[in-house]
N, C-alpha and C positions, 0 to 999 in steps of 0.2 A: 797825619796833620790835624785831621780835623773840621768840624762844622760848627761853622761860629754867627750868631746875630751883628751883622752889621747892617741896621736898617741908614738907609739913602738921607734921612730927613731925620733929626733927632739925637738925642745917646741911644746905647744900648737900654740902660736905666729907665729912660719914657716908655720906651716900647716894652719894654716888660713889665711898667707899670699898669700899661695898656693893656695890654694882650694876654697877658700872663697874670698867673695865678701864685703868690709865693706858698710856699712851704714849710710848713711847720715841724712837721715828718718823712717823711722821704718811703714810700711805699716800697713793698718789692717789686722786681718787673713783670712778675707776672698779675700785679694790681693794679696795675696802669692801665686806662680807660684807651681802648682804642683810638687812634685817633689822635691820641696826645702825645708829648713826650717831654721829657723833664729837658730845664734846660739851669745848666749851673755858673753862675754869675761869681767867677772869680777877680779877685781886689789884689793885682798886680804891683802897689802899691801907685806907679806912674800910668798906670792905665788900668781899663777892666774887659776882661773877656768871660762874654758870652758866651759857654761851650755846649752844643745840642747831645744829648745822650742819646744818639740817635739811634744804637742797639744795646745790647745788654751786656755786651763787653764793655763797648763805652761806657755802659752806667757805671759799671764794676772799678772800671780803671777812675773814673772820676770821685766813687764813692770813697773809694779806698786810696788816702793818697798817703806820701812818705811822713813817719810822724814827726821828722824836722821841718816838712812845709807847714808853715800859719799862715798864710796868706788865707785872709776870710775869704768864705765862701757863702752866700745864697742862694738857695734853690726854688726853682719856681717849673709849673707845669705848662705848657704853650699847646693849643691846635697845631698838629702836622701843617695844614691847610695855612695859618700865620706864618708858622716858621719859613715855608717855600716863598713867598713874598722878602724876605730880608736877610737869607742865608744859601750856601749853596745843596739844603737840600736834596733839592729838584733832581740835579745833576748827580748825587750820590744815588737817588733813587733809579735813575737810569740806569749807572753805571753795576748795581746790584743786578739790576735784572737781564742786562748785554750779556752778562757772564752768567747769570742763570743761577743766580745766588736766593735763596727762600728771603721771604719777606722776614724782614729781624725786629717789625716794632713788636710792642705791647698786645698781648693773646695771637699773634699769631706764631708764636716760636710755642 
């Protein structure tokens, strides 16, 4: 399914104006600054979703989409630390580690 910004107060668009850093480039995963992780603002055309690339298959499946999808996309980089405030994170990061699953951000894979 997936990890998506939905902050309590706001669009998704303020808070990533805020918080987040957009993207002009799109690094590899293993360029990514601990700590951070990309997060890709897609334009649904009746709505937009937030989607957290929260390991490196996600990024892959996000970078890489079908060449009949146009729906625009923005990419911008968030603090882990932001993102567990206004998505569910938190809860994936438990849910990783109950099972015993290695850490999947950025320099640690």
């Amino acid at each position: 399914m997936g990890i998506y910004v939905n902050p309590i107060e706001g669009t998704k668009e303020d808070w990533l104006s805020i918080f987040a850093e957009s993207l002009k480039e799109l690094p590899s995963w293993k360029d990514i600054q601990k700590g951070f992780l990309p997060v890709c603002l897609i334009d649904n055309r009746i709505f937009t979703a937030a989607a957290v690339a929260y390991d490196e298959d996600e990024y892959t499946v996000l970078r890489n989409v079908a060449a009949d999808d146009d729906r625009p996309r923005t990419w911008f980089m968030a603090k882990e630390n932001d993102l567990v405030e206004v998505s569910d994170l938190a809860n994936f990061i438990k849910y990783r580690n109950s099972i015993g699953q290695k850490d999947a951000s950025p320099e640690a894979t």
